[in-house]
KEGUDREN-783182 format. One record per residue (C-alpha): z, y, x; residue number from 1. Coordinates in steps of 0.2 Angstrom, whole numbers, plus 5000, padded with zeros to 4 digits. Layout:
N
SITE     Z     Y     X    i
SITE     Z     Y     X  NUM
...
***
This chain:
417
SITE     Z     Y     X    i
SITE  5585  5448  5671    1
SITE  5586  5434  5658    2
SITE  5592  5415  5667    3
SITE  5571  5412  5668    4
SITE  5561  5405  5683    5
SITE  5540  5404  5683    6
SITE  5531  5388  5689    7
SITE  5515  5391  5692    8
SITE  5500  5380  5686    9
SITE  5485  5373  5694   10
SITE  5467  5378  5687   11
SITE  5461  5362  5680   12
SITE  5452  5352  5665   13
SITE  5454  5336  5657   14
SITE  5446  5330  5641   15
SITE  5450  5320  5627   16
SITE  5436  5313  5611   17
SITE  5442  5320  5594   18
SITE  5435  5320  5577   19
SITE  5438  5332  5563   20
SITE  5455  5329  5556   21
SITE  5465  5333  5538   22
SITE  5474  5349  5534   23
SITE  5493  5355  5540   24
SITE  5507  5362  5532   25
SITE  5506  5380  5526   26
SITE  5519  5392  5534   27
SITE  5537  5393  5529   28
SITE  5540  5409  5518   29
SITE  5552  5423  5525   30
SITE  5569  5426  5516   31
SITE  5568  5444  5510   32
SITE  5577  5455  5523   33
SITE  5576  5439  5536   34
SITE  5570  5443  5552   35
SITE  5552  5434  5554   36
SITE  5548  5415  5555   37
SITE  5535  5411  5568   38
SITE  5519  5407  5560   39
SITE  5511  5391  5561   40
SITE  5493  5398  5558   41
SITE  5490  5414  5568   42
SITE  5474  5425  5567   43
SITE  5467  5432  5584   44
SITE  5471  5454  5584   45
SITE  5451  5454  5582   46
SITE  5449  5440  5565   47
SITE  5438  5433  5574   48
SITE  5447  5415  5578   49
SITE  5463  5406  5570   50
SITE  5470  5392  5577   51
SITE  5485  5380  5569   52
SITE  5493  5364  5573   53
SITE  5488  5351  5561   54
SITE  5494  5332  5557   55
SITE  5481  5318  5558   56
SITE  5490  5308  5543   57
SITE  5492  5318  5528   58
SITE  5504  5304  5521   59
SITE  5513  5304  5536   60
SITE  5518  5323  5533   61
SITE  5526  5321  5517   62
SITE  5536  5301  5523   63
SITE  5554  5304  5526   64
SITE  5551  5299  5545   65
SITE  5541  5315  5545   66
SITE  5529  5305  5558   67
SITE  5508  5307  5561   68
SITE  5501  5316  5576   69
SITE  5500  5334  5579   70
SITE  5484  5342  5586   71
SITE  5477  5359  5589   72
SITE  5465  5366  5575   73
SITE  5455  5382  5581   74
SITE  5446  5390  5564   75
SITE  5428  5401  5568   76
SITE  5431  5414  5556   77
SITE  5419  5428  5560   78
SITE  5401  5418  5558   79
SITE  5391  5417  5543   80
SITE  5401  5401  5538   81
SITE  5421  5397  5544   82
SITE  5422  5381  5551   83
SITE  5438  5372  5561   84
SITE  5435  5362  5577   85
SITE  5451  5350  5581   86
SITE  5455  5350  5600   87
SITE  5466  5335  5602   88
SITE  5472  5327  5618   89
SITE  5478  5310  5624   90
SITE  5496  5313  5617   91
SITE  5500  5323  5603   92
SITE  5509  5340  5602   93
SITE  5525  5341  5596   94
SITE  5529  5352  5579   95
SITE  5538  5364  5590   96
SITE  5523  5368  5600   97
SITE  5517  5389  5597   98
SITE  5498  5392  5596   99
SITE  5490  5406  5599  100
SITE  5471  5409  5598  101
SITE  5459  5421  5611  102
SITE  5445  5433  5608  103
SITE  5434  5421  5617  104
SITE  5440  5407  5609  105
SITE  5454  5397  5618  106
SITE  5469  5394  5611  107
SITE  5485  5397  5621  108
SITE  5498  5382  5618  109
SITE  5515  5385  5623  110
SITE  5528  5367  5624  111
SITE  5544  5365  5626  112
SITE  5546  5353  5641  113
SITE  5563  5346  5645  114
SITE  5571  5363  5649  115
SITE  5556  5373  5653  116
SITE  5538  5379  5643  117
SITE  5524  5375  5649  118
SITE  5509  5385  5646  119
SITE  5489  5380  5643  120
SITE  5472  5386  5637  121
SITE  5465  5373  5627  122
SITE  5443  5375  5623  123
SITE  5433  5362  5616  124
SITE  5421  5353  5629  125
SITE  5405  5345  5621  126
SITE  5416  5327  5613  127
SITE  5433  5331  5620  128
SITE  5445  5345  5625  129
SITE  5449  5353  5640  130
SITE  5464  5359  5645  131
SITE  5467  5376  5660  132
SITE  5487  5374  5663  133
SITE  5492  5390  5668  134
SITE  5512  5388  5673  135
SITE  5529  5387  5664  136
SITE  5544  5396  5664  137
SITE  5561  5391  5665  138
SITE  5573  5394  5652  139
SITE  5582  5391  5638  140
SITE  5569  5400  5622  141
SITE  5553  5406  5624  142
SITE  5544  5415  5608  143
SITE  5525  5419  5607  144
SITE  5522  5437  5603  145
SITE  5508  5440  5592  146
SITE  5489  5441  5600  147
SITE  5487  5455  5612  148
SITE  5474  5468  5604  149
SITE  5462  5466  5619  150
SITE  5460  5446  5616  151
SITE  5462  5439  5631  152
SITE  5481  5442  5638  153
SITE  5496  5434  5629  154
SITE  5516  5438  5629  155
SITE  5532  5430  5626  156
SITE  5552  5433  5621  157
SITE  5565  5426  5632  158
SITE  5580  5433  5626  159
SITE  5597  5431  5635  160
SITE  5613  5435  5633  161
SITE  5613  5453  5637  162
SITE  5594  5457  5640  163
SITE  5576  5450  5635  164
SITE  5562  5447  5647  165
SITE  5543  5451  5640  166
SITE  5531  5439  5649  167
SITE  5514  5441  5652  168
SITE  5510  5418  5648  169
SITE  5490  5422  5649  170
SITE  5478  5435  5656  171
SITE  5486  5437  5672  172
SITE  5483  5435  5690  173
SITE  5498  5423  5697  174
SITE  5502  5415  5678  175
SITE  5517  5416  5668  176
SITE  5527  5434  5674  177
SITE  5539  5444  5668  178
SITE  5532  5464  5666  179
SITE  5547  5470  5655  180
SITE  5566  5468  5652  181
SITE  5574  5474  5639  182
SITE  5594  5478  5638  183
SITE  5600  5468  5621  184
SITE  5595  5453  5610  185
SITE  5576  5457  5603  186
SITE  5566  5448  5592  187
SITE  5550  5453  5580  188
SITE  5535  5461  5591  189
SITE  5522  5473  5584  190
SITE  5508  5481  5593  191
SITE  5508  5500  5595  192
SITE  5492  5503  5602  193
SITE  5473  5496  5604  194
SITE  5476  5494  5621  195
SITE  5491  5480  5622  196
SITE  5501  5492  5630  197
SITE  5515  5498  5618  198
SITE  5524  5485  5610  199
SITE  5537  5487  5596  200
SITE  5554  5474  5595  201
SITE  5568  5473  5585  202
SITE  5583  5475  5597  203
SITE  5603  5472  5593  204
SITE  5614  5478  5607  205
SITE  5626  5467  5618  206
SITE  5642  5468  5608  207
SITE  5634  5468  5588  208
SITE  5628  5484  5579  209
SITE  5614  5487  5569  210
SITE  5596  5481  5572  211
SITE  5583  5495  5580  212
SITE  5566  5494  5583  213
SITE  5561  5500  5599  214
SITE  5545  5503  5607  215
SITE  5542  5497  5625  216
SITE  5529  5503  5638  217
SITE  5522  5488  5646  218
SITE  5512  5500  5659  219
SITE  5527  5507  5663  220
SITE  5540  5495  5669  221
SITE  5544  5491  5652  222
SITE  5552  5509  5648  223
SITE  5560  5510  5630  224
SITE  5559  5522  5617  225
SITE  5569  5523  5601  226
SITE  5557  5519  5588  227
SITE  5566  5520  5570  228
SITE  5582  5525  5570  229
SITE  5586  5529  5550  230
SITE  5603  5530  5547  231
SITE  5617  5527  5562  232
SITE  5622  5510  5553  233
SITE  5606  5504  5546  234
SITE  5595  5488  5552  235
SITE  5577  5495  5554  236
SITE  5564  5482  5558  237
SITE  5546  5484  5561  238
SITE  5535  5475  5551  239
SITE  5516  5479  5552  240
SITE  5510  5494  5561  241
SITE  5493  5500  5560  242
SITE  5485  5508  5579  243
SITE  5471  5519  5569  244
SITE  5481  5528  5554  245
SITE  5498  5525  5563  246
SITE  5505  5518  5547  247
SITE  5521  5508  5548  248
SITE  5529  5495  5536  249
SITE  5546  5493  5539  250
SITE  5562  5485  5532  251
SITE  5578  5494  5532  252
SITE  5595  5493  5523  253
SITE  5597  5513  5526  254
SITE  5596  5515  5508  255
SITE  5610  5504  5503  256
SITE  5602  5485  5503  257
SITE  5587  5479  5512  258
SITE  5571  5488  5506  259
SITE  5551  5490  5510  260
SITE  5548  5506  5516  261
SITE  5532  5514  5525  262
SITE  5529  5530  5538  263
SITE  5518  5536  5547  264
SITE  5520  5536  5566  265
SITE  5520  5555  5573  266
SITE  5522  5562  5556  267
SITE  5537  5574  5554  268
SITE  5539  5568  5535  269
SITE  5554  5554  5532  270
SITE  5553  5536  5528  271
SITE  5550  5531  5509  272
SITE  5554  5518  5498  273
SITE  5545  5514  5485  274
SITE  5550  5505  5471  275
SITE  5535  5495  5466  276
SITE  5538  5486  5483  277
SITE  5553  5478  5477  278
SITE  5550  5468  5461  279
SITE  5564  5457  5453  280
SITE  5567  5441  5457  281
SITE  5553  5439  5473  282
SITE  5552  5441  5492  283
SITE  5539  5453  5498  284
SITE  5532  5451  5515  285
SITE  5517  5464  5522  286
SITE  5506  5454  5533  287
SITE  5489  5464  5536  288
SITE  5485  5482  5535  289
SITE  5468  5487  5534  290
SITE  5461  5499  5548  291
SITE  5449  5513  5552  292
SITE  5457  5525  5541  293
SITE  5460  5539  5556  294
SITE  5466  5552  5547  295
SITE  5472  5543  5529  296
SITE  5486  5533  5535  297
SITE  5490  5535  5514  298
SITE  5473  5528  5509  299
SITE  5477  5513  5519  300
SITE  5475  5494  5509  301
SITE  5492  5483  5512  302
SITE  5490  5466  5509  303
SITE  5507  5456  5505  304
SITE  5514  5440  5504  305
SITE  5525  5437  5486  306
SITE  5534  5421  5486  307
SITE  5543  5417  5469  308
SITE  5549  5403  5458  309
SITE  5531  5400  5455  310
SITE  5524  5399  5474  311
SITE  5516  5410  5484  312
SITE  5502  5423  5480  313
SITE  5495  5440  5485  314
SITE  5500  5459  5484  315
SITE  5488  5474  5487  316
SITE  5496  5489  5488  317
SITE  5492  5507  5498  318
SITE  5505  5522  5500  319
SITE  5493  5534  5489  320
SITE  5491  5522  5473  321
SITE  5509  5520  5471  322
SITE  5504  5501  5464  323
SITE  5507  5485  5465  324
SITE  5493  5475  5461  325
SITE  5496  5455  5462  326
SITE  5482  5442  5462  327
SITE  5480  5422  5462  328
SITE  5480  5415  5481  329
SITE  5468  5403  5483  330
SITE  5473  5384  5482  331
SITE  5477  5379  5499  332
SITE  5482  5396  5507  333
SITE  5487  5398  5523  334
SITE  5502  5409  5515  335
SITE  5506  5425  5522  336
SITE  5489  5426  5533  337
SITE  5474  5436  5530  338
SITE  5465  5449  5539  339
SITE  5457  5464  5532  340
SITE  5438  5471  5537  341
SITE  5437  5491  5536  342
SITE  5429  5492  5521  343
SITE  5443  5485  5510  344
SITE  5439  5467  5511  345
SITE  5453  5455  5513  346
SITE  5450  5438  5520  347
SITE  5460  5424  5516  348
SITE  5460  5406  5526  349
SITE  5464  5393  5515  350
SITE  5461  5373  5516  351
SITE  5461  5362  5501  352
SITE  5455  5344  5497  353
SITE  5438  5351  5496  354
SITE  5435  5364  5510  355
SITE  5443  5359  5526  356
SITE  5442  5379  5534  357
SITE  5437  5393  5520  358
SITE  5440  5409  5518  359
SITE  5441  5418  5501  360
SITE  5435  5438  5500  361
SITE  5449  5450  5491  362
SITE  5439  5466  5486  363
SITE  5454  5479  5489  364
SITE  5458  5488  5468  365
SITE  5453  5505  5466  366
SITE  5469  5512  5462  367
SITE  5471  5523  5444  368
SITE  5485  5532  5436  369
SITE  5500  5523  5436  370
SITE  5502  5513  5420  371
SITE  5515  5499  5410  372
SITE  5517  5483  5422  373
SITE  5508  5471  5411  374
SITE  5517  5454  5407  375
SITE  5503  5440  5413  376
SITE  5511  5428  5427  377
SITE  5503  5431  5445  378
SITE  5494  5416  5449  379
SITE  5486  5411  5431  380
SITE  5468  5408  5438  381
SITE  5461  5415  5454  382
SITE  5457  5432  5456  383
SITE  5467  5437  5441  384
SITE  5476  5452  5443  385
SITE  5492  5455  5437  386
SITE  5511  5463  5436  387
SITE  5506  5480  5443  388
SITE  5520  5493  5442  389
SITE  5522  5512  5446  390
SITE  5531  5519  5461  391
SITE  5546  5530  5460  392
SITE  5549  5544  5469  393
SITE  5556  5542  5486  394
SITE  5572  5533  5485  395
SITE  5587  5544  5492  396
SITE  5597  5538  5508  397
SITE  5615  5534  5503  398
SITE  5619  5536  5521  399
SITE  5613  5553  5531  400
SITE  5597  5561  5531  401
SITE  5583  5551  5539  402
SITE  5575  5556  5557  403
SITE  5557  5558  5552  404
SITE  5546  5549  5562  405
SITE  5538  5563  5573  406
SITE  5553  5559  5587  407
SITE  5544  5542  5588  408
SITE  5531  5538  5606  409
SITE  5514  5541  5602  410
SITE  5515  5557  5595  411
SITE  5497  5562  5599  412
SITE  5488  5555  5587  413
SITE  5482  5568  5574  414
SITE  5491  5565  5558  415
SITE  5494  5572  5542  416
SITE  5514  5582  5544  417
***
C-alpha cells in the first residue's frame, strides 16, 4: 500500500450566506502529448450538473498578488435554462482545492490540509451552504478521478513510490477507503463501463519504461488487465472512452511521435491514426464522445479541444467522416468542456460579461466527401466552420505490428470485427 492513512468524518452541516458571484478562470490547455491537467470545471458523468471554483474579485484574479476568494460554483445544466448557484463558506477555498459535482447535486470538494485531504459534500441550504464532511486521508498527493457513471460515488489517485491506491472519497459506508492498488506510478483515469466498475489508468512501472493504459476491476480487488499495449516501446494513453459503441481515443508515440489515434474496444482490427487529427501547428485534445451508438462505434461524433496561436476553439470529428471540422467556441468557454446528448447535440458551458452560466448547442456536421481544407481562420465568428481536412489512410507503425484491441477486457460487447 501507498504511505496513506483514512480519518474518518463526522456527519454534519454548517451554513454560510452567499450571493451570486463573478466568473473564474477557464482551464489550462494540455500540451500536445502531455499527460492531462486536472480540470477546473468538471461536468457530472450524467450532464446533468457542473461545478467550478470561482474568484469573488475579478480584478483580483488578474493582480500580480494573484488575491480574491475562492468559492464553489455548482452549474444546473439539464433544466430548461442553465443557471449557477455559488456555495461559499465562512473561509475561502484555496486554488488547489479539486471539485467534483454529484447526480443529485452535491459537489464533492477535496483540500489539501497540512499533510493530509480532507474530503466534504457541499449542497446549498435555502441562504447558505451546508457542508457533510466525510473523512480525510493521509498522504502526500491525492487526485480526483473523473465522476463515477452512477453519480453518486467518487475516487481518487494516491500514487507512491512503487504502487498507486484507488480510493473510494464518497459513496461509501465508513468514508474515504482504499478498494484498489495498483503495482507502478498511474495517472489519467477513464471509465470503462456504465456501471463505475472498470476503470482505465495510465501506468509506468517502478524503474521507467514506457507508459500503458491498464484497465482495473474495482469489483475485483482491483485486478489488472493490459489494456493497450501497441508497440513494446510506445507510450499509450487513454484518453476518452465511450461504454455504449466501445470507442476509444487514445494517444500514442507507436508510430514514431505522439499521435491521436482511435479503436474500438473488443474489436480485432488495429489502432488507427488518422491524419486529419494532427493539423499543423495546434494541440488537439478529445474531451467528449457522443453515446448511444451501440453498434456504430464509427458513426460516433468527437468533440475536441484545438488550442493555437489564436486561443481555444472547437473540433468535430467522427471515425467514419474521416474530417475535421472546426468551429468558433463561444466567448467565455469553459475550454475543453462540453457534453454531447445522443442525438448529436454538443453542449458548451461558457460564462461571459453577459451570461453568468450558459450553454451554447453545437449541431454535430453531417459529414460529405472528403474535400480541399478551406483557408478561413477558426474562430472568425461563432458558429463558423472551418479548416476541414481529409484523413489518410491508416498510418503504418514504424515499430511492430499493433495488438488489435480484441485482447483488451470487455470483450463481450457486440462489435463490428
Amino acid at each position: 500500500m501507498t504511505a496513506c492513512a483514512i480519518e474518518n468524518g463526522t456527519a454534519g452541516a454548517t451554513g454560510t450566506a452567499g450571493d451570486g458571484l463573478p466568473d473564474g478562470p477557464d482551464g489550462p490547455a494540455t500540451p500536445l502529448g502531455a499527460p492531462p491537467v486536472a480540470p477546473v470545471f468538471t461536468i457530472a458523468a450524467d450532464g446533468s450538473y457542473a461545478a467550478r471554483l470561482a474568484l469573488a474579485d475579478v480584478a483580483a484574479e488578474a493582480s500580480d498578488e494573484g488575491g480574491g476568494a475562492w468559492f464553489v460554483e455548482r452549474w444546473t445544466l439539464d433544466g430548461p435554462e442553465p443557471y449557477a448557484v455559488p456555495l461559499p463558506l465562512d473561509q475561502p477555498e484555496e486554488p488547489d482545492s479539486e471539485v467534483l459535482p454529484l447526480a443529485d447535486g452535491r459537489v464533492l470538494i477535496r483540500r489539501r490540509v497540512a499533510d493530509r485531504h480532507t474530503v466534504s459534500l457541499l449542497y446549498p441550504t435555502g441562504p447558505g451552504t451546508g457542508e457533510l464532511p466525510l473523512g480525510a486521508v493521509a498522504c502526500p498527493d491525492l487526485t480526483l478521478l473523473p465522476p463515477s457513471p452512477d453519480g453518486v460515488s467518487a475516487y481518487a489517485l494516491s500514487a507512491g513510490a512503487h504502487s498507486t491506491s484507488v480510493w473510494q472519497v464518497a459513496g461509501g459506508a465508513f468514508g474515504p477507503e482504499p478498494v484498489a492498488e495498483v503495482p507502478g506510478r498511474c495517472s489519467g483515469g477513464v471509465w470503462l463501463d456504465r456501471a463505475g466498475r472498470m476503470l482505465a489508468l495510465d501506468r509506468e512501472m517502478p524503474g521507467g519504461g514506457p507508459v500503458k493504459a491498464v484497465a482495473v476491476d474495482l469489483e475485483r480487488g482491483g485486478e489488472v488487465t493490459p489494456l493497450l499495449q501497441i508497440a513494446p516501446d510506445s507510450n499509450d494513453r487513454l484518453l476518452l472512452a465511450d461504454p455504449d459503441s466501445g470507442l476509444l481515443l487514445l494517444r500514442s508515440d507507436a508510430p514514431g511521435h505522439d499521435r491521436l489515434g482511435w479503436g474500438v474496444l473488443g474489436s480485432c482490427l488495429p489502432v488507427r491514426f488518422p491524419e486529419c487529427l494532427r493539423p499543423a501547428d495546434v494541440a488537439v485534445t478529445p474531451f467528449a464522445v457522443q453515446p448511444g451508438q451501440v453498434l456504430t462505434p464509427e458513426s460516433c461524433a468527437v468533440a475536441l479541444r484545438i488550442d493555437g496561436a489564436a486561443g481555444s476553439w472547437v473540433g468535430v470529428w467522427r471515425p467514419a467522416g474521416r474530417r475535421l471540422h472546426q468551429f468558433a467556441a463561444p466567448e467565455g468557454w469553459q475550454a475543453g468542456r462540453g457534453v454531447w446528448a445522443r442525438d448529436g447535440v454538443l453542449r458548451l458551458p461558457y460564462a461571459d460579461g453577459n451570461v453568468a452560466c450558459g450553454v451554447a448547442l453545437l449541431e454535430a456536421p453531417v459529414d460529405d466527401e472528403p474535400c480541399v481544407p478551406a483557408s478561413a481562420e477558426p474562430g472568425a465568428e461563432a458558429g463558423a466552420e472551418s479548416g476541414m481536412q481529409p484523413s489518410g489512410a491508416t498510418a503504418p507503425l514504424s515499430v511492430c505490428k499493433p495488438v488489435p484491441l480484441g485482447q483488451a477486457p470487455l470483450t463481450g460487447r457486440m462489435t463490428p470485427g
